[in-house]
N, C-alpha and C positions, 0 to 999 in steps of 0.2 A: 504494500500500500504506500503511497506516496507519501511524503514527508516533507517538512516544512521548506526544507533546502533545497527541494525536486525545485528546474525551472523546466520549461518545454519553451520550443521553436516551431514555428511552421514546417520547416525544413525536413523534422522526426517524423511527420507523418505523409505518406503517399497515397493521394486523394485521384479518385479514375471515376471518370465516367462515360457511362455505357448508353448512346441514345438510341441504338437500335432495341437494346432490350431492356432499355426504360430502368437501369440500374446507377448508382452510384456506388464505388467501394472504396473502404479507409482502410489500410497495412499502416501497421508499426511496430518497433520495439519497444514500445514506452507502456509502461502502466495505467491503462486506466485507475482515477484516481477513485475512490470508495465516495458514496453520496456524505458520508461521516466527516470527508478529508477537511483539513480546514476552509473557510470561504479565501481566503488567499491561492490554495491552491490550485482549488476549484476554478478558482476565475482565469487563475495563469494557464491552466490546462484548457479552459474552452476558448479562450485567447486564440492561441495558436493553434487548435485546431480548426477555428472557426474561420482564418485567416488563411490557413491550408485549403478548405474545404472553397471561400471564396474565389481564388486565386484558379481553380483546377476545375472546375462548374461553371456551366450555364444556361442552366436549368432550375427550376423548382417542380416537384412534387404536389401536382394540387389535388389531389384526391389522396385517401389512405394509402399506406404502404403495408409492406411486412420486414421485419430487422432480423438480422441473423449477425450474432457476433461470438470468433469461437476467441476464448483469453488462453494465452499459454502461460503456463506455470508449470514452476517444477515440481517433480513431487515432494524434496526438503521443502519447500516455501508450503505447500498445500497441506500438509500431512504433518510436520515438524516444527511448526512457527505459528505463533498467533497474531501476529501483525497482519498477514494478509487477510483482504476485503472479501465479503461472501459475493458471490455471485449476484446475487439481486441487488446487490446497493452499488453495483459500477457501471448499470444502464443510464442511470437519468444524466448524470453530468455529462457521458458524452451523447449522449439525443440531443441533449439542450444545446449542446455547439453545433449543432445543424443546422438550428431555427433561428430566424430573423431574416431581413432584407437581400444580404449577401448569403442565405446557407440556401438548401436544398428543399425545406421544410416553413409552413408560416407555422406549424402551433406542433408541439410535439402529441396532442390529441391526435394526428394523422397516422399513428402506429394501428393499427388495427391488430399485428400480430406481431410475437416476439420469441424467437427460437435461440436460446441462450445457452454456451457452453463451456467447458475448461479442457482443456488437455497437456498432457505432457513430452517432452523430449521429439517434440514438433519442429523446433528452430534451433540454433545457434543461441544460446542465453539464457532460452527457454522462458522469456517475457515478451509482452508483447499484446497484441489484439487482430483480427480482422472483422472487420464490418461491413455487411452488405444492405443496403437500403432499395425497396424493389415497388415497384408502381403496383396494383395490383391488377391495372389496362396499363398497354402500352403506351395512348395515348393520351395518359395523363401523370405524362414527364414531357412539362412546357418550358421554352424561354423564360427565361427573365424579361423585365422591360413592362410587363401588363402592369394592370391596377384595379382596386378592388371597387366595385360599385357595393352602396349600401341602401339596399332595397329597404330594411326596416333596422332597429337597432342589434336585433338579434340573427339577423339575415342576412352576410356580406359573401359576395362570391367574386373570386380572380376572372376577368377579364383577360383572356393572353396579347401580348403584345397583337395589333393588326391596324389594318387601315382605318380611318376615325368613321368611316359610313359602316362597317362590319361591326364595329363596335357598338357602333347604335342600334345596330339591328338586335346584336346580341343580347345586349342590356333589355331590350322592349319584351326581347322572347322571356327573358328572365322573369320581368316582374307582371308580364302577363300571367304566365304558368303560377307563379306564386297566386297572384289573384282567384285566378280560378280555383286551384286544389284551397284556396281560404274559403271558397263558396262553397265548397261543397262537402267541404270537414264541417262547415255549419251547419248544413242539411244532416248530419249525419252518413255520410257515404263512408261504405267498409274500406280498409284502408289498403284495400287491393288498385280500389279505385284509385285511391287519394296517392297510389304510389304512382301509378304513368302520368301523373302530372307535376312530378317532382321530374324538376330538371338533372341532368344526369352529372353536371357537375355539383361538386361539393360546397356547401353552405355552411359559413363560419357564423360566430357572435362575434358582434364588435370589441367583446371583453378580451380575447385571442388572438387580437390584430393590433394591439400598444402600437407595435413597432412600425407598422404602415398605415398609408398614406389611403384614407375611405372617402369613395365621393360620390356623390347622388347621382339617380341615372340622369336627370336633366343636365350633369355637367359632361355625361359622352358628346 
């Protein structure tokens, strides 16, 4: 587990991304720090990974994903030491260096699935991580460059980068569709119904959007 003295670099970690199959992956030899580590550490580590992750991406994720990250550890450290972090408290600090403007991610809610593992005498060092982040359509790993329209306070959806007439169009379909599945969740319609009038992209709350930039459909 990381320690007060651990610093990180962009540099430590090897950020790829995959646009044919809608993938992004993070290699390193570095430790994931424990969710426990101190807030200094914490912050230095999604620092530079988050730096890494901008610099090598350009794309966001705007629908759910699934995470797959396998930790190497040795067996002395895993089996012989009690300083090392348990497996479930070394997800959130790195998800969270994904998310924001520059990561891959707007809200780390977009995990829908998490396949989490340890192994040993895997590498040279036998520390380390890989991470795979995976759309769960292919075509919903977009550019960067869109903007979020905010149909109501709890209803904001990514716009992808495109021409300013496409985008109007898009935005009108948006908050038509909301309109209607609103009229007819008031009638009472089973919610079979109520689901082919859900747009197919994914709908945030403005509470999971701090960090961007929300605008009403009248400003497409």
């Amino acid at each position: 587990m990381a320690g007060k003295s651990v610093s990180y670099s962009p540099d430590q970690f090897l950020v790829e991304e995959f646009v044919g199959s809608a993938q992004m992956r993070v290699s390193t030899q570095v430790d994931p720090p424990s969710l426990q580590a101190s807030g200094a550490v914490k912050n230095a580590y999604k620092a530079a990974l988050s730096k890494a992750v901008a610099a090598n991406t350009t794309r966001f994720f705007d629908h759910d994903v699934s995470v797959t990250i396998t930790w190497f550890v040795s067996e002395r450290r895993r089996y012989r030491t009690s300083s090392i972090a348990d497996l479930d408290n070394v997800l959130k600090p790195t998800i969270d260096a994904l998310v924001g403007p520059a990561g891959v991610l707007f809200d780390d809610n977009q995990v829908q699935s998490i396949q989490a593992s340890w192994r040993v005498g895997m590498r040279l060092g036998e520390r380390g991580f890989d991470l795979k982040l995976e759309a769960l359509r292919l075509e919903d790993f977009v550019p960067r460059g869109g903007r979020f329209v905010e149909i109501r306070h709890d209803l904001c959806y990514y716009v992808p980068a495109m021409p300013a007439e496409h985008a109007r169009r898009l935005v009108d379909v948006l908050v038509m569709m909301n309109r209607e599945r609103e009229r007819f969740e008031a009638e009472g319609w089973a919610e079979d119904v109520l689901w082919g009038l859900t747009p197919l992209a994914r709908p945030f709350p403005r509470a999971r959007l701090s960090r961007f930039e929300l605008l009403r459909p009248d400003q497409f």
